[in-house]
C-alpha positions in Angstrom: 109.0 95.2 78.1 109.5 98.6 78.2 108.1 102.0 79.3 106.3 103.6 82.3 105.7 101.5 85.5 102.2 101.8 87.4 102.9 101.7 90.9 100.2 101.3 93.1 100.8 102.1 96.8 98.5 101.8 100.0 98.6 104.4 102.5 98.1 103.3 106.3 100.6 100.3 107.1 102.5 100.7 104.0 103.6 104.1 103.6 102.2 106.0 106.6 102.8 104.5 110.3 99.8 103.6 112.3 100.7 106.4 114.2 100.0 108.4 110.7 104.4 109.2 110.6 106.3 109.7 107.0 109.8 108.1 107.2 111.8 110.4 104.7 113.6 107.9 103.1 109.7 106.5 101.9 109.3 110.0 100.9 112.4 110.7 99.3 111.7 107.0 97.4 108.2 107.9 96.3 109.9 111.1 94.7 112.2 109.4 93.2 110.4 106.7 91.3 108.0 109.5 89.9 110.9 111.4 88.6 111.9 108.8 86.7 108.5 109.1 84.8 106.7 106.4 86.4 102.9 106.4 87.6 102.3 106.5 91.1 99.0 105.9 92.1 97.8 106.0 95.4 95.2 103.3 96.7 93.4 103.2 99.4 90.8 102.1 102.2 90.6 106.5 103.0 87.9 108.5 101.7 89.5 111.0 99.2 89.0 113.8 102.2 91.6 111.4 104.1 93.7 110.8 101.2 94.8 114.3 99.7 96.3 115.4 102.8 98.8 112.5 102.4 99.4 113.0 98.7 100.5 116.7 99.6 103.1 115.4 102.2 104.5 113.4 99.3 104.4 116.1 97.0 102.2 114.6 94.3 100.3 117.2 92.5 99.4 115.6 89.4 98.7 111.9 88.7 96.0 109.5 90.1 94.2 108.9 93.2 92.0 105.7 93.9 89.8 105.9 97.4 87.2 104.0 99.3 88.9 100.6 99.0 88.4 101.5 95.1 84.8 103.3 95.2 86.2 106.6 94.3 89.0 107.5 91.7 90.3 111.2 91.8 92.8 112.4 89.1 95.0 115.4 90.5 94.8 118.6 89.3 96.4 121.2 91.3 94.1 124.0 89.5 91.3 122.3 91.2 89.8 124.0 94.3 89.8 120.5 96.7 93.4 119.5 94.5 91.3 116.9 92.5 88.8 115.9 90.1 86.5 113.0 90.3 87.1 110.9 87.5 84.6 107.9 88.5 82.6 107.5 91.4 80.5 104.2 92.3 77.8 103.6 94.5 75.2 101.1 95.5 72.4 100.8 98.3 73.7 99.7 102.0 70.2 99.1 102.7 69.8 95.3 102.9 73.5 95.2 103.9 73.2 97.7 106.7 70.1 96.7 108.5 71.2 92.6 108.5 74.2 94.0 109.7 72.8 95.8 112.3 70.2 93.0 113.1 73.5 91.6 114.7 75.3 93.9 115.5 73.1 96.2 117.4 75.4 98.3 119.3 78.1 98.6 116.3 79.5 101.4 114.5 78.2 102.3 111.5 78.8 105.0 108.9 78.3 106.1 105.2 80.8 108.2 103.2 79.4 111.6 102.0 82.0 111.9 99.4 84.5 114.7 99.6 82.6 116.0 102.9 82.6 113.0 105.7 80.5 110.8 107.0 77.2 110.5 108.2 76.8 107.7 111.3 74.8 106.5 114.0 77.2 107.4 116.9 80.3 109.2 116.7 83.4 107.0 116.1 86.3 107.2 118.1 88.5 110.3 117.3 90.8 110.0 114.7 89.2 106.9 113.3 87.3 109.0 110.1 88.5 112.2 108.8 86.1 115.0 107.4 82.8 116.4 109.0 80.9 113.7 111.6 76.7 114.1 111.4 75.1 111.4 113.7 72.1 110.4 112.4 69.5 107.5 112.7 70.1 104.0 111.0 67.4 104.8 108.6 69.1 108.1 107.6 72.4 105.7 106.5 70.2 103.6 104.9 68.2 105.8 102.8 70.6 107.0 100.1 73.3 105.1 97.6 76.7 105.5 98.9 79.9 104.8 97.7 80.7 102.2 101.0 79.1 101.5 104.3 81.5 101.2 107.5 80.9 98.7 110.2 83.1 98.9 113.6 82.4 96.7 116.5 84.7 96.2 119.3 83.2 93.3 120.6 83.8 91.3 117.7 86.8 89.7 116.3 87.5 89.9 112.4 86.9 86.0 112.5 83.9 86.8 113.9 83.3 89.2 110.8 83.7 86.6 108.6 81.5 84.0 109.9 79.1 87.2 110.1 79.1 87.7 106.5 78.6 84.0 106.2 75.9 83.4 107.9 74.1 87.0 106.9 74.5 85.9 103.0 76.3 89.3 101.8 76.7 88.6 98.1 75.6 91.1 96.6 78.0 93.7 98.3 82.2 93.6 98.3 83.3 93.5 101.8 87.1 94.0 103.3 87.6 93.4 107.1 90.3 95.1 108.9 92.7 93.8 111.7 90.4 94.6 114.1 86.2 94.3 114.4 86.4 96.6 111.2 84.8 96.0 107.7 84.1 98.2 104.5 81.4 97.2 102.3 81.3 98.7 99.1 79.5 97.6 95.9 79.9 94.3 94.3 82.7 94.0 92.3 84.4 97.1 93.3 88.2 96.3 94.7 91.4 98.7 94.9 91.9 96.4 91.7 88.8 96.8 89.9 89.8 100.7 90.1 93.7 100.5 89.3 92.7 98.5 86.0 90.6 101.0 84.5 93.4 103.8 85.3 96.1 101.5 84.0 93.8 101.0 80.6 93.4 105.1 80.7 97.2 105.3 81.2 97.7 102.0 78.5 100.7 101.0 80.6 100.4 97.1 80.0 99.6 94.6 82.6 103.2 93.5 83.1 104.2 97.0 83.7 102.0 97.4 87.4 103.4 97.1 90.9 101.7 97.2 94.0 102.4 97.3 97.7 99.8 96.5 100.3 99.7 95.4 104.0 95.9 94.7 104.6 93.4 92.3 103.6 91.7 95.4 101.5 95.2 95.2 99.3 94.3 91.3 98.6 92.9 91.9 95.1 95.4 94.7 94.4 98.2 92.3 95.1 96.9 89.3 92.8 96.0 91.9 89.6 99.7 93.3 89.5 102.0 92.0 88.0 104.7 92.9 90.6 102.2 92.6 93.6 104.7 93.2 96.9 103.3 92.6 100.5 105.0 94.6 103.6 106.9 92.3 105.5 104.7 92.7 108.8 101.3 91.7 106.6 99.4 88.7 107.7 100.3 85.4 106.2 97.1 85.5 103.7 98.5 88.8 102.5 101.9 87.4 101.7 100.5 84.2 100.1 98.7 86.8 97.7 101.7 88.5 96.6 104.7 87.4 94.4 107.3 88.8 96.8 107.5 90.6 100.4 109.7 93.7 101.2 110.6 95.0 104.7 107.9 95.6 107.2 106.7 99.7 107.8 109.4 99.5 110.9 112.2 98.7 107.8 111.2 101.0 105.8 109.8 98.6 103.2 108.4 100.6 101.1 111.8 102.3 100.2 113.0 99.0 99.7 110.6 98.2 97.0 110.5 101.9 95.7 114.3 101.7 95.0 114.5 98.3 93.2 112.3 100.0 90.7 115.0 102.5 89.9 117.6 99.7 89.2 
């Protein structure tokens, strides 16, 4: 099988350091598996505001861009005034979802994307955490609008603890990722980074056994299982790994080199 590849790539853990730094050997390897006329898509848990500032450090001025854990798809268009165009954008009501979550959770985080703007929460978040413009409202402000995913941070609360959470709170009609840490997006059912990356790979019509992606984080799960080259970083937990077909070089290794230059082979 021949042709262009899709190559799907997360940002935070994957390409980007925690610490937000750019190796240029992951740079120079994104650069050159696009020259060679492949599709690189980034996919992501960032709101689109978080996520063009890293597709300008890697150059990419045309292409695809899916956000929001897979709630937003931009296509690039440098004529554009923001860089971008949105190309689909999915919402549901965090409502029910927000106040059983809050029920629990009383002194948690909690924030709503206001697409291409910020987010609106109930207390500020710690800096750095969420890019864009920060309005503190009430919970029945975040709960009285669709949005495209709901953002729940509670320090004193394990991700374990998450997942019994969801559990025992019945959240079925939502999609939900939790984080590392006490963090979890919930988004609207059905929508994954995958759900996304298959309707641009039928837009592109690059077929199924021509996608790659490389993820780090439970969020990347789905992503990893639809590709047909899914690759986990080498410091992702051990359910990540088991999700994937193979596992490159952690972010310290520059894994994501490694897996960018095998393509080019």
């Amino acid at each position: 099988m021949t042709g262009p590849l899709l190559v799907a790539l997360d940002v935070d853990g994957t390409l980007l350091s925690y610490t937000e730094d750019l190796a240029e050997e992951v740079a120079a390897a994104v650069a050159a598996v696009r020259d060679a006329g492949h599709h690189v898509v980034i996919a992501t848990g960032r709101s689109v505001h978080a996520t063009m500032p890293v597709v300008r450090r890697l150059g990419i001025e045309t292409g695809w861009a899916v956000c929001s854990n897979g709630s937003v798809t931009v296509r690039l268009d440098p004529a554009a005034p923001e860089g971008y165009t949105a190309h689909e954008i999915v919402t549901f009501d965090p409502a029910p979802a927000l106040r059983l979550l809050h029920a629990q959770m009383p002194d948690a985080f909690f924030a709503v994307e206001d697409v291409g703007v910020g987010f609106r929460m109930n207390k500020l978040f710690p800096n750095g955490e969420l890019h864009g413009e920060h309005t503190v409202v009430g919970i029945d402000d975040l709960a009285g609008a669709h949005v495209t995913r709901l953002i729940v941070r509670s320090p004193g609360h394990t991700s374990q603890e998450f997942h019994a959470l969801v559990l025992e709170t019945g959240l079925a009609d939502v999609t939900y990722a939790i984080g590392w840490t006490a963090w979890m997006d919930v988004a609207p059912q059905g929508v994954t980074k995958a759900s996304a990356l298959e309707q641009v790979r039928t837009t592109l019509g690059v077929p199924s056994g021509r996608t790659v992606a490389l993820g780090d984080g439970n969020n990347d799960i789905d992503m990893l299982r639809w590709a047909g080259r899914g690759v986990a970083m080498g410091h992702a937990s051990a359910e990540v790994r088991a999700a994937a077909d193979e596992v490159t070089g952690s972010i310290d290794e520059d894994g994501a080199a490694l897996l960018l230059r095998s393509l080019l082979g």
